[in-house]
C-alpha positions as protocol buffer text, in pm:
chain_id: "A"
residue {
  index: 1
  type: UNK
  ca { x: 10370 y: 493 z: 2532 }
}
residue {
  index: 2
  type: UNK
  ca { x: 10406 y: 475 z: 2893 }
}
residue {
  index: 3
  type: UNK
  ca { x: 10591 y: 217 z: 3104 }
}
residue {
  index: 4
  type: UNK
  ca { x: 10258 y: 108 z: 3220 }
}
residue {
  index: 5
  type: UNK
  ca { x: 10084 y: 51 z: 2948 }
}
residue {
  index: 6
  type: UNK
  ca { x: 10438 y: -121 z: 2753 }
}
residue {
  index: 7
  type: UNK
  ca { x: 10449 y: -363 z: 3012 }
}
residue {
  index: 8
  type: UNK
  ca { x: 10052 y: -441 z: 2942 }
}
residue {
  index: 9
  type: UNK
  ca { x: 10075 y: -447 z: 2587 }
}
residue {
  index: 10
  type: UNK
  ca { x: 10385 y: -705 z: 2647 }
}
residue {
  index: 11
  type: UNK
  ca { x: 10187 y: -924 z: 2868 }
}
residue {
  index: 12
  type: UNK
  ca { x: 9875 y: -870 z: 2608 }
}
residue {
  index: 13
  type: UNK
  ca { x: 10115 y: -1031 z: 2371 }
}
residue {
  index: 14
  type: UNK
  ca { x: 10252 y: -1315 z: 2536 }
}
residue {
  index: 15
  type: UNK
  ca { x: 9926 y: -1419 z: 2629 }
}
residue {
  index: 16
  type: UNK
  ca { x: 9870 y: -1429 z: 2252 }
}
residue {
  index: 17
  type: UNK
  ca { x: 10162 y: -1565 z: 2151 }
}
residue {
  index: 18
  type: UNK
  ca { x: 10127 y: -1837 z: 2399 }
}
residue {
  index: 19
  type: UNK
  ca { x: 9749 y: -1923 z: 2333 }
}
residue {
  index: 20
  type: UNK
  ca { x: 9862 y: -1923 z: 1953 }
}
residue {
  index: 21
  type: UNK
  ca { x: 10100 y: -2200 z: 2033 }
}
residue {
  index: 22
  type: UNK
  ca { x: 9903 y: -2429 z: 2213 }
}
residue {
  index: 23
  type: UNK
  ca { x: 9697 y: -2408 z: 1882 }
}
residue {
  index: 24
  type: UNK
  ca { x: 9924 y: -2465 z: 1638 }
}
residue {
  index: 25
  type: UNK
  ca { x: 10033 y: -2763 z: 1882 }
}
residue {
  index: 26
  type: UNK
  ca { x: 9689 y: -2897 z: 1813 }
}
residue {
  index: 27
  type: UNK
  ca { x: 9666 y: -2834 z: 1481 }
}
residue {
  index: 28
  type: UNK
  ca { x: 9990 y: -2970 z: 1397 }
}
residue {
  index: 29
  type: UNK
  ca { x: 9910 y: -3290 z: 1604 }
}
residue {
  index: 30
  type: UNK
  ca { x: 9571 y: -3381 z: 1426 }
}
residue {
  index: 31
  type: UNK
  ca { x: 9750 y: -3433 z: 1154 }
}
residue {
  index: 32
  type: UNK
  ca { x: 9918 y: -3753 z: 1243 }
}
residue {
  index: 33
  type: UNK
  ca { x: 9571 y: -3838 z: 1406 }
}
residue {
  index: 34
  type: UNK
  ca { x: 9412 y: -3817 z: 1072 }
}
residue {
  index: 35
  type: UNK
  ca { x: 9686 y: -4076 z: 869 }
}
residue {
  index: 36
  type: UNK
  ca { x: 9674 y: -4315 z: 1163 }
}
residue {
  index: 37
  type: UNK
  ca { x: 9310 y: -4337 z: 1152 }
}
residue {
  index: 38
  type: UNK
  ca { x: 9218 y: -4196 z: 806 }
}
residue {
  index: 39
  type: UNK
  ca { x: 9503 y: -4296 z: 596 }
}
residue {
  index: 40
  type: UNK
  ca { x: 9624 y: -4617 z: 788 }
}
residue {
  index: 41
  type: UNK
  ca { x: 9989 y: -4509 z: 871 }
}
residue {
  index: 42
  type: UNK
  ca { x: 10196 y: -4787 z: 1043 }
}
residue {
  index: 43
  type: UNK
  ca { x: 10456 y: -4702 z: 1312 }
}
residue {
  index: 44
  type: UNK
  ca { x: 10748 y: -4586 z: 1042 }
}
residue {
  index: 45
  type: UNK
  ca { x: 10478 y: -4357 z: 867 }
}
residue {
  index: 46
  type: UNK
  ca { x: 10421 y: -4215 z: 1209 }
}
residue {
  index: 47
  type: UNK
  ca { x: 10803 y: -4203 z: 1303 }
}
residue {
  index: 48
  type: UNK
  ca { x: 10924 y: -4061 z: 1007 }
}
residue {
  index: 49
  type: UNK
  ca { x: 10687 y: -3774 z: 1011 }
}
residue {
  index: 50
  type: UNK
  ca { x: 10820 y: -3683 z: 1315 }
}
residue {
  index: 51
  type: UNK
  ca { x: 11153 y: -3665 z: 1234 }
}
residue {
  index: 52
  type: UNK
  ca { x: 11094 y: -3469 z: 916 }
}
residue {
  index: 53
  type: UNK
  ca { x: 10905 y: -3225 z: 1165 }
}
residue {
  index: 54
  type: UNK
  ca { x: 11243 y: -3211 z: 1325 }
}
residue {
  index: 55
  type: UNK
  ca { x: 11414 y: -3123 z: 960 }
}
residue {
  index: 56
  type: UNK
  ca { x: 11144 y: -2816 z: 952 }
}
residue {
  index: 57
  type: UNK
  ca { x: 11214 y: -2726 z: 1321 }
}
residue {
  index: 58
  type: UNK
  ca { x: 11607 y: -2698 z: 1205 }
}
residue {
  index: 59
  type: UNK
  ca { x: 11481 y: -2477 z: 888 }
}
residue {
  index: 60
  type: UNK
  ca { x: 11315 y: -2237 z: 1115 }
}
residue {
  index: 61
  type: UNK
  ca { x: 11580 y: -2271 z: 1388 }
}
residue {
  index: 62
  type: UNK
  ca { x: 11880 y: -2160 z: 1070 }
}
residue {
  index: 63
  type: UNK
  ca { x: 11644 y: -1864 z: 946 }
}
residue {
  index: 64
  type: UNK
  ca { x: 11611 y: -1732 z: 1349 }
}
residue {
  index: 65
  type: UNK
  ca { x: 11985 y: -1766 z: 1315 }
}
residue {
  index: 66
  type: UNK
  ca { x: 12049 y: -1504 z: 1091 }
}
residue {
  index: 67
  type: UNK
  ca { x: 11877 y: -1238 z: 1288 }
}
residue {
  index: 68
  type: UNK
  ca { x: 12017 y: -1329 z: 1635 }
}
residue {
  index: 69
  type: UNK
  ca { x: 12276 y: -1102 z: 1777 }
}
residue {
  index: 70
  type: UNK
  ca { x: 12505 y: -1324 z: 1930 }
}
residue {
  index: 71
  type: UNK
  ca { x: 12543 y: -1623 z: 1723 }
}
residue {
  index: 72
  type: UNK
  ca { x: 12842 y: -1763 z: 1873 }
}
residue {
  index: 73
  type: UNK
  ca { x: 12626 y: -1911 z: 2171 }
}
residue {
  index: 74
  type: UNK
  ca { x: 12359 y: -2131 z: 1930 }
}
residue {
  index: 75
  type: UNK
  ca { x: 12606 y: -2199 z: 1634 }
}
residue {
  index: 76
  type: UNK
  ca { x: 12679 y: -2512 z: 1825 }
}
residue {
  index: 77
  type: UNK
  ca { x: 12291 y: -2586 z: 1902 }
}
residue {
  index: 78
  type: UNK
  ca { x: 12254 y: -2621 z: 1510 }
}
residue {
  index: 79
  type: UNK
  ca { x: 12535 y: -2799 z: 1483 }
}
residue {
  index: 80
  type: UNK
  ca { x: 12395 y: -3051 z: 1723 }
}
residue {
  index: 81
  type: UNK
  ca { x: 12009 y: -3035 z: 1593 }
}
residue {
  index: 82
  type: UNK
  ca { x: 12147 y: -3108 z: 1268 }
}
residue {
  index: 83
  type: UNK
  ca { x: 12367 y: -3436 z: 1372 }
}
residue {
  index: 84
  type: UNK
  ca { x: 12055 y: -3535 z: 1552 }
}
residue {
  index: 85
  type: UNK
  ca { x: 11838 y: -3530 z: 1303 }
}
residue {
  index: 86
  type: UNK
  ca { x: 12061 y: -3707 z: 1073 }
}
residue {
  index: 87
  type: UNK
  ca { x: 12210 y: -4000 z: 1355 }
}
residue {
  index: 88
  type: UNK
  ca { x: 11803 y: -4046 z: 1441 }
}
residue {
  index: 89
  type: UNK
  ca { x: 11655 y: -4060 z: 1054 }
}
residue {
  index: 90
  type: UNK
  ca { x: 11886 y: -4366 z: 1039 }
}
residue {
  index: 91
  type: UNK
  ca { x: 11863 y: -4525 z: 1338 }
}
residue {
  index: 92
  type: UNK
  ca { x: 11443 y: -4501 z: 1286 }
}
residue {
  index: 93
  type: UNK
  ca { x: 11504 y: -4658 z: 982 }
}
residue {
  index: 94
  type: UNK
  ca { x: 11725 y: -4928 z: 1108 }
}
residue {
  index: 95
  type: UNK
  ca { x: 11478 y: -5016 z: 1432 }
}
residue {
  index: 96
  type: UNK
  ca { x: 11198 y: -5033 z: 1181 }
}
residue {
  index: 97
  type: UNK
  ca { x: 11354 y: -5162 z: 887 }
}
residue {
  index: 98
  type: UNK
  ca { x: 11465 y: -5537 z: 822 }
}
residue {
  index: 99
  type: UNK
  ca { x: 11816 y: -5455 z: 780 }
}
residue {
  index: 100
  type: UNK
  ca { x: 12094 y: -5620 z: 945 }
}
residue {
  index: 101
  type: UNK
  ca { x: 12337 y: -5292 z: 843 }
}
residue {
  index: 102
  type: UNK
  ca { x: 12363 y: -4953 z: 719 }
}
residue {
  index: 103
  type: UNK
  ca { x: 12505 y: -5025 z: 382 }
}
residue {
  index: 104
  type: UNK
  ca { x: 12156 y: -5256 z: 306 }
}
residue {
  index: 105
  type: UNK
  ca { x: 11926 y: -5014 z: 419 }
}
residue {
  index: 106
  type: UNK
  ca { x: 12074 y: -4737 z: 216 }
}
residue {
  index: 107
  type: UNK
  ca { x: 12086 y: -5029 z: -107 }
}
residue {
  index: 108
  type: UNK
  ca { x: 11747 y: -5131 z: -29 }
}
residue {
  index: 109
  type: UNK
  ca { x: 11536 y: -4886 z: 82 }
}
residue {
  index: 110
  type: UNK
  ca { x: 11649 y: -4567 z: 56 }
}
residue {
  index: 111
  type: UNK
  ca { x: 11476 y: -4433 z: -269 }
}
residue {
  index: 112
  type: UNK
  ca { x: 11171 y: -4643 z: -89 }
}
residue {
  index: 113
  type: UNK
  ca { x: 11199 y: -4394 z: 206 }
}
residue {
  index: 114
  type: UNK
  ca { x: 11182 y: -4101 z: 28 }
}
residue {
  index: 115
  type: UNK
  ca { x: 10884 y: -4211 z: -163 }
}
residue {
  index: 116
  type: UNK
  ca { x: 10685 y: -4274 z: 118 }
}
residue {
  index: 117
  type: UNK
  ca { x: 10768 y: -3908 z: 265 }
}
residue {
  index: 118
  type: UNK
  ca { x: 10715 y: -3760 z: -78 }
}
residue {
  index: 119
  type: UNK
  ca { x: 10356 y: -3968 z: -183 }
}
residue {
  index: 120
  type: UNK
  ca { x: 10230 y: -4089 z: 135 }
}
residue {
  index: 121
  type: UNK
  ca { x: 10341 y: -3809 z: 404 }
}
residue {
  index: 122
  type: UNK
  ca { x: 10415 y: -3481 z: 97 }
}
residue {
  index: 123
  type: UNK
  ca { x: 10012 y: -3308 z: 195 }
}
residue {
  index: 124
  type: UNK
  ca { x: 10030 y: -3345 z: 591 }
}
residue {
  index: 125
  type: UNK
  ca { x: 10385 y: -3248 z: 595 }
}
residue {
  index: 126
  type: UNK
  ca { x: 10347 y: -2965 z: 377 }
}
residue {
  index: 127
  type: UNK
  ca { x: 10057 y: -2855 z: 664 }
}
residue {
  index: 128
  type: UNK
  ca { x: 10276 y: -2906 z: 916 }
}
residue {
  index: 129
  type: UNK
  ca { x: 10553 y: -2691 z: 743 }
}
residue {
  index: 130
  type: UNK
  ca { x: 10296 y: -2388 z: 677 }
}
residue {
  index: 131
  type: UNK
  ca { x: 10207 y: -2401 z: 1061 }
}
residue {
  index: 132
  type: UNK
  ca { x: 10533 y: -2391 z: 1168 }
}
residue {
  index: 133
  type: UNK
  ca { x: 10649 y: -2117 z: 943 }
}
residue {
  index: 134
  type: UNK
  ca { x: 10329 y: -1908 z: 1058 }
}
residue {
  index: 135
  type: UNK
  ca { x: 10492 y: -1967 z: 1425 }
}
residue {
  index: 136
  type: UNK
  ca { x: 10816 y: -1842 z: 1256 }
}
residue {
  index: 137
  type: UNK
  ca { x: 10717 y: -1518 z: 1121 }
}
residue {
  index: 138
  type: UNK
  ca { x: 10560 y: -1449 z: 1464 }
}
residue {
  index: 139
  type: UNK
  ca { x: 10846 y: -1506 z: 1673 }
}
residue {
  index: 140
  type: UNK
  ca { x: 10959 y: -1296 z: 1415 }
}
residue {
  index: 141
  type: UNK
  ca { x: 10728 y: -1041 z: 1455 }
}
residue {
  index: 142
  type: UNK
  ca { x: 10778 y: -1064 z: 1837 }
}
residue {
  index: 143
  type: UNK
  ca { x: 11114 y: -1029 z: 1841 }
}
residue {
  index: 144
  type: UNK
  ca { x: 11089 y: -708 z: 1655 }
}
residue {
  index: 145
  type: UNK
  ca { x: 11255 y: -842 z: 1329 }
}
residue {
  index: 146
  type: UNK
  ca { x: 11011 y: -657 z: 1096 }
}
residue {
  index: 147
  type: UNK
  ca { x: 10978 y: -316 z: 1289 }
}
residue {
  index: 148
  type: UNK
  ca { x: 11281 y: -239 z: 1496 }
}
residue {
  index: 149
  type: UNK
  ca { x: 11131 y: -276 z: 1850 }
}
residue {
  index: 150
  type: UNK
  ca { x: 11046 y: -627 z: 1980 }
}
residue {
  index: 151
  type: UNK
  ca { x: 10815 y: -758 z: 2327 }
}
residue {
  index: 152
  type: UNK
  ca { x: 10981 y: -1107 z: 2289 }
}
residue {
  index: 153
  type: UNK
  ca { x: 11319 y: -1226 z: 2297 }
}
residue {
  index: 154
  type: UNK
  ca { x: 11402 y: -1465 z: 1986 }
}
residue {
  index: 155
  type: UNK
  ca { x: 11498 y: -1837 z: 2077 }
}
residue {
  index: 156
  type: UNK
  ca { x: 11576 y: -2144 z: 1880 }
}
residue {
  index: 157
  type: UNK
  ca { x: 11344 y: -2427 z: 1933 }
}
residue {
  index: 158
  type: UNK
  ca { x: 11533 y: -2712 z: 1795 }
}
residue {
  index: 159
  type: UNK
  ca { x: 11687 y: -2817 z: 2106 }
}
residue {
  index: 160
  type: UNK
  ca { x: 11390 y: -2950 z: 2294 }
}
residue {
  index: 161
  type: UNK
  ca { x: 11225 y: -3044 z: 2004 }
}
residue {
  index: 162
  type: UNK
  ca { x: 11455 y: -3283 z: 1941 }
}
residue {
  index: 163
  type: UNK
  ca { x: 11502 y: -3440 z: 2322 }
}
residue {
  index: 164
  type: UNK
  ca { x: 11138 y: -3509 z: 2257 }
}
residue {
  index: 165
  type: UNK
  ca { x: 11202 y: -3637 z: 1924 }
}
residue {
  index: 166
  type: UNK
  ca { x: 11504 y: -3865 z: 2130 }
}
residue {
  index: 167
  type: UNK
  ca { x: 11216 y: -3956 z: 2336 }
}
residue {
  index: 168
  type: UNK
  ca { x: 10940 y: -4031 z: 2091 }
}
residue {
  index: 169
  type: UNK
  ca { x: 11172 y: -4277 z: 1850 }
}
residue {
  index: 170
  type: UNK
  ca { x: 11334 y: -4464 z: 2205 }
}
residue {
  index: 171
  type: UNK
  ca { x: 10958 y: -4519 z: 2274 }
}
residue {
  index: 172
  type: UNK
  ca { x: 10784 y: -4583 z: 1947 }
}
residue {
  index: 173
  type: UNK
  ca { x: 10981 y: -4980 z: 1939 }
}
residue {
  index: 174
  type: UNK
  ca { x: 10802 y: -5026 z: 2301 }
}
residue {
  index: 175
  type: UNK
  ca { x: 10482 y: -4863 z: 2266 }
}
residue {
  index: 176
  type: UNK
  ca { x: 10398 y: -4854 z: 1864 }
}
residue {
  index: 177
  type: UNK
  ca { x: 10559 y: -5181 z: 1757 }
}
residue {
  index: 178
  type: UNK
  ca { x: 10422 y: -5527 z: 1686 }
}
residue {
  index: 179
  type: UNK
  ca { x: 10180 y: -5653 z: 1890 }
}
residue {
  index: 180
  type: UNK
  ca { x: 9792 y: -5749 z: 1980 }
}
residue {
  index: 181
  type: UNK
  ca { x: 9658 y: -5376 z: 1935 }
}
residue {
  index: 182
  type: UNK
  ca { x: 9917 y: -5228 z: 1666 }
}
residue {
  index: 183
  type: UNK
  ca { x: 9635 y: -4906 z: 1632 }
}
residue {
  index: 184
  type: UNK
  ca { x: 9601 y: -4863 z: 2003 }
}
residue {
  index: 185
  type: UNK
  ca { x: 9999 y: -4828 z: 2045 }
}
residue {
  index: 186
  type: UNK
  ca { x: 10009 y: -4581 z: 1812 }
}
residue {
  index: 187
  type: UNK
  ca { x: 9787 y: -4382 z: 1908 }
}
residue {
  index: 188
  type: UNK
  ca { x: 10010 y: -4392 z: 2259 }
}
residue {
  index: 189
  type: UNK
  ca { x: 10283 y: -4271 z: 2043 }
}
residue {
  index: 190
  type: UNK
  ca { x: 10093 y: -3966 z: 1907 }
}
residue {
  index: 191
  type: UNK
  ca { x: 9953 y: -3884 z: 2277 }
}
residue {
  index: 192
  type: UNK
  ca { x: 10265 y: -3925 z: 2413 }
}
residue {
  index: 193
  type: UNK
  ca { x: 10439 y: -3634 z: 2146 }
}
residue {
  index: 194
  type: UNK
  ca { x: 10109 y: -3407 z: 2202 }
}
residue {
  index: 195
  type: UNK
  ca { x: 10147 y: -3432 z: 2573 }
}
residue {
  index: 196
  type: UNK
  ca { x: 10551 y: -3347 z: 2478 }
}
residue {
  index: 197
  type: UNK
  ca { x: 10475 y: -3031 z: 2269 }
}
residue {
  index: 198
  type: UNK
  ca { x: 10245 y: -2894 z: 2496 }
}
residue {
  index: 199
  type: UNK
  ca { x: 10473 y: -2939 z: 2768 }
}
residue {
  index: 200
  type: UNK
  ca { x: 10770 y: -2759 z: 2558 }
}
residue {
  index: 201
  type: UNK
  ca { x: 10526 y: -2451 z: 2474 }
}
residue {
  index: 202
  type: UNK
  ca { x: 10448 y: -2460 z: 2878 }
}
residue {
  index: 203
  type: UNK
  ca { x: 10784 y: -2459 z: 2974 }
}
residue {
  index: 204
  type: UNK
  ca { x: 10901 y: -2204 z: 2731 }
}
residue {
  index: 205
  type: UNK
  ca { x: 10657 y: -1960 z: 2801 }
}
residue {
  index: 206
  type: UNK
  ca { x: 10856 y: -1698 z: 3028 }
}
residue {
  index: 207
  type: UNK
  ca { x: 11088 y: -1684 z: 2704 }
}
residue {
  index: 208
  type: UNK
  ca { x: 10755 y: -1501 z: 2595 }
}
């Protein structure tokens, strides 16, 4: 293949790879659309979905791991997605909990928690998952993990994912909590992490 036609068959791809994206952002984004309006989720429904998007973003961040060639550089990134994750599941659960500690929310409602994310949230997370492992194997793909020669660099996307995830449980007390139009606010709160993930694939895209 010429040089020519490599570097248009790399652009071809990007283009893909970026239009793909800003579907699966959609995609993945009706689905807390549907529950608030469908399936009547309150505000730690909606938060907790988010952060066990974050728990999927780490899975496909740690398989990405194993094929990188440096790992030194993004052993700490996991490190710190996976402290994340765990400091904000708590703290979400604290802000929207009636607990006064930690040692009465884990008493009281942890086994609660996980039955709401296993009955109530198990169908749209389990979309969510399959969308974001479809996004997986095509970084894959990109990255030349399959077939020896990639058009893509492979990158972790944990890291902003979860400064957006920082940003979506700071706001979710302000915009999504108690108040004369509960459904309006959290509808704010799912605009507000749309606008955020299509931002992040916008940003990203000369890692394409």
């Amino acid at each position: 293949m010429s040089k020519k036609n490599k570097n248009f068959s790399e652009r071809k791809t990007s283009t893909l790879t970026l239009i793909f994206r800003f579907l699966s952002v959609i995609l993945i984004n009706t689905v807390p659309v549907y529950g608030v309006f469908r399936l009547g989720w309150n505000s730690i429904g909606l938060v907790l979905l988010f952060i066990v998007e974050g728990v999927i973003v780490l899975f496909t961040d740690i398989i990405k791991f194993q094929f990188l060639k440096n790992k030194q550089k993004v052993k700490i990134n996991l490190l710190i997605e996976f402290c994340f994750i765990i400091f904000y599941g708590f703290f979400a659960l604290l802000v929207y909990g009636p607990y006064e500690s930690l040692e009465n929310m884990i008493a009281d409602r942890m086994l609660l928690v996980i039955d709401l994310i296993v009955v109530d949230l198990g169908r749209p997370l389990l979309i969510i998952a399959f969308i974001r492992l479809v996004r997986l194997v095509q970084d894959l793909l990109n990255a030349g993990v399959f077939k020896g020669s990639g058009t893509q660099p492979l990158n972790l996307e944990g890291g902003s994912f979860m400064l957006l995830l920082f940003f979506m449980v700071m706001a979710a007390p302000i915009v999504a909590g108690k108040g004369p139009n509960p459904l309006g606010g959290l509808m704010v709160l799912v605009l507000l992490k749309i606008a955020g993930d299509i931002l992040l694939v916008w940003f990203s895209r000369n890692k394409f």
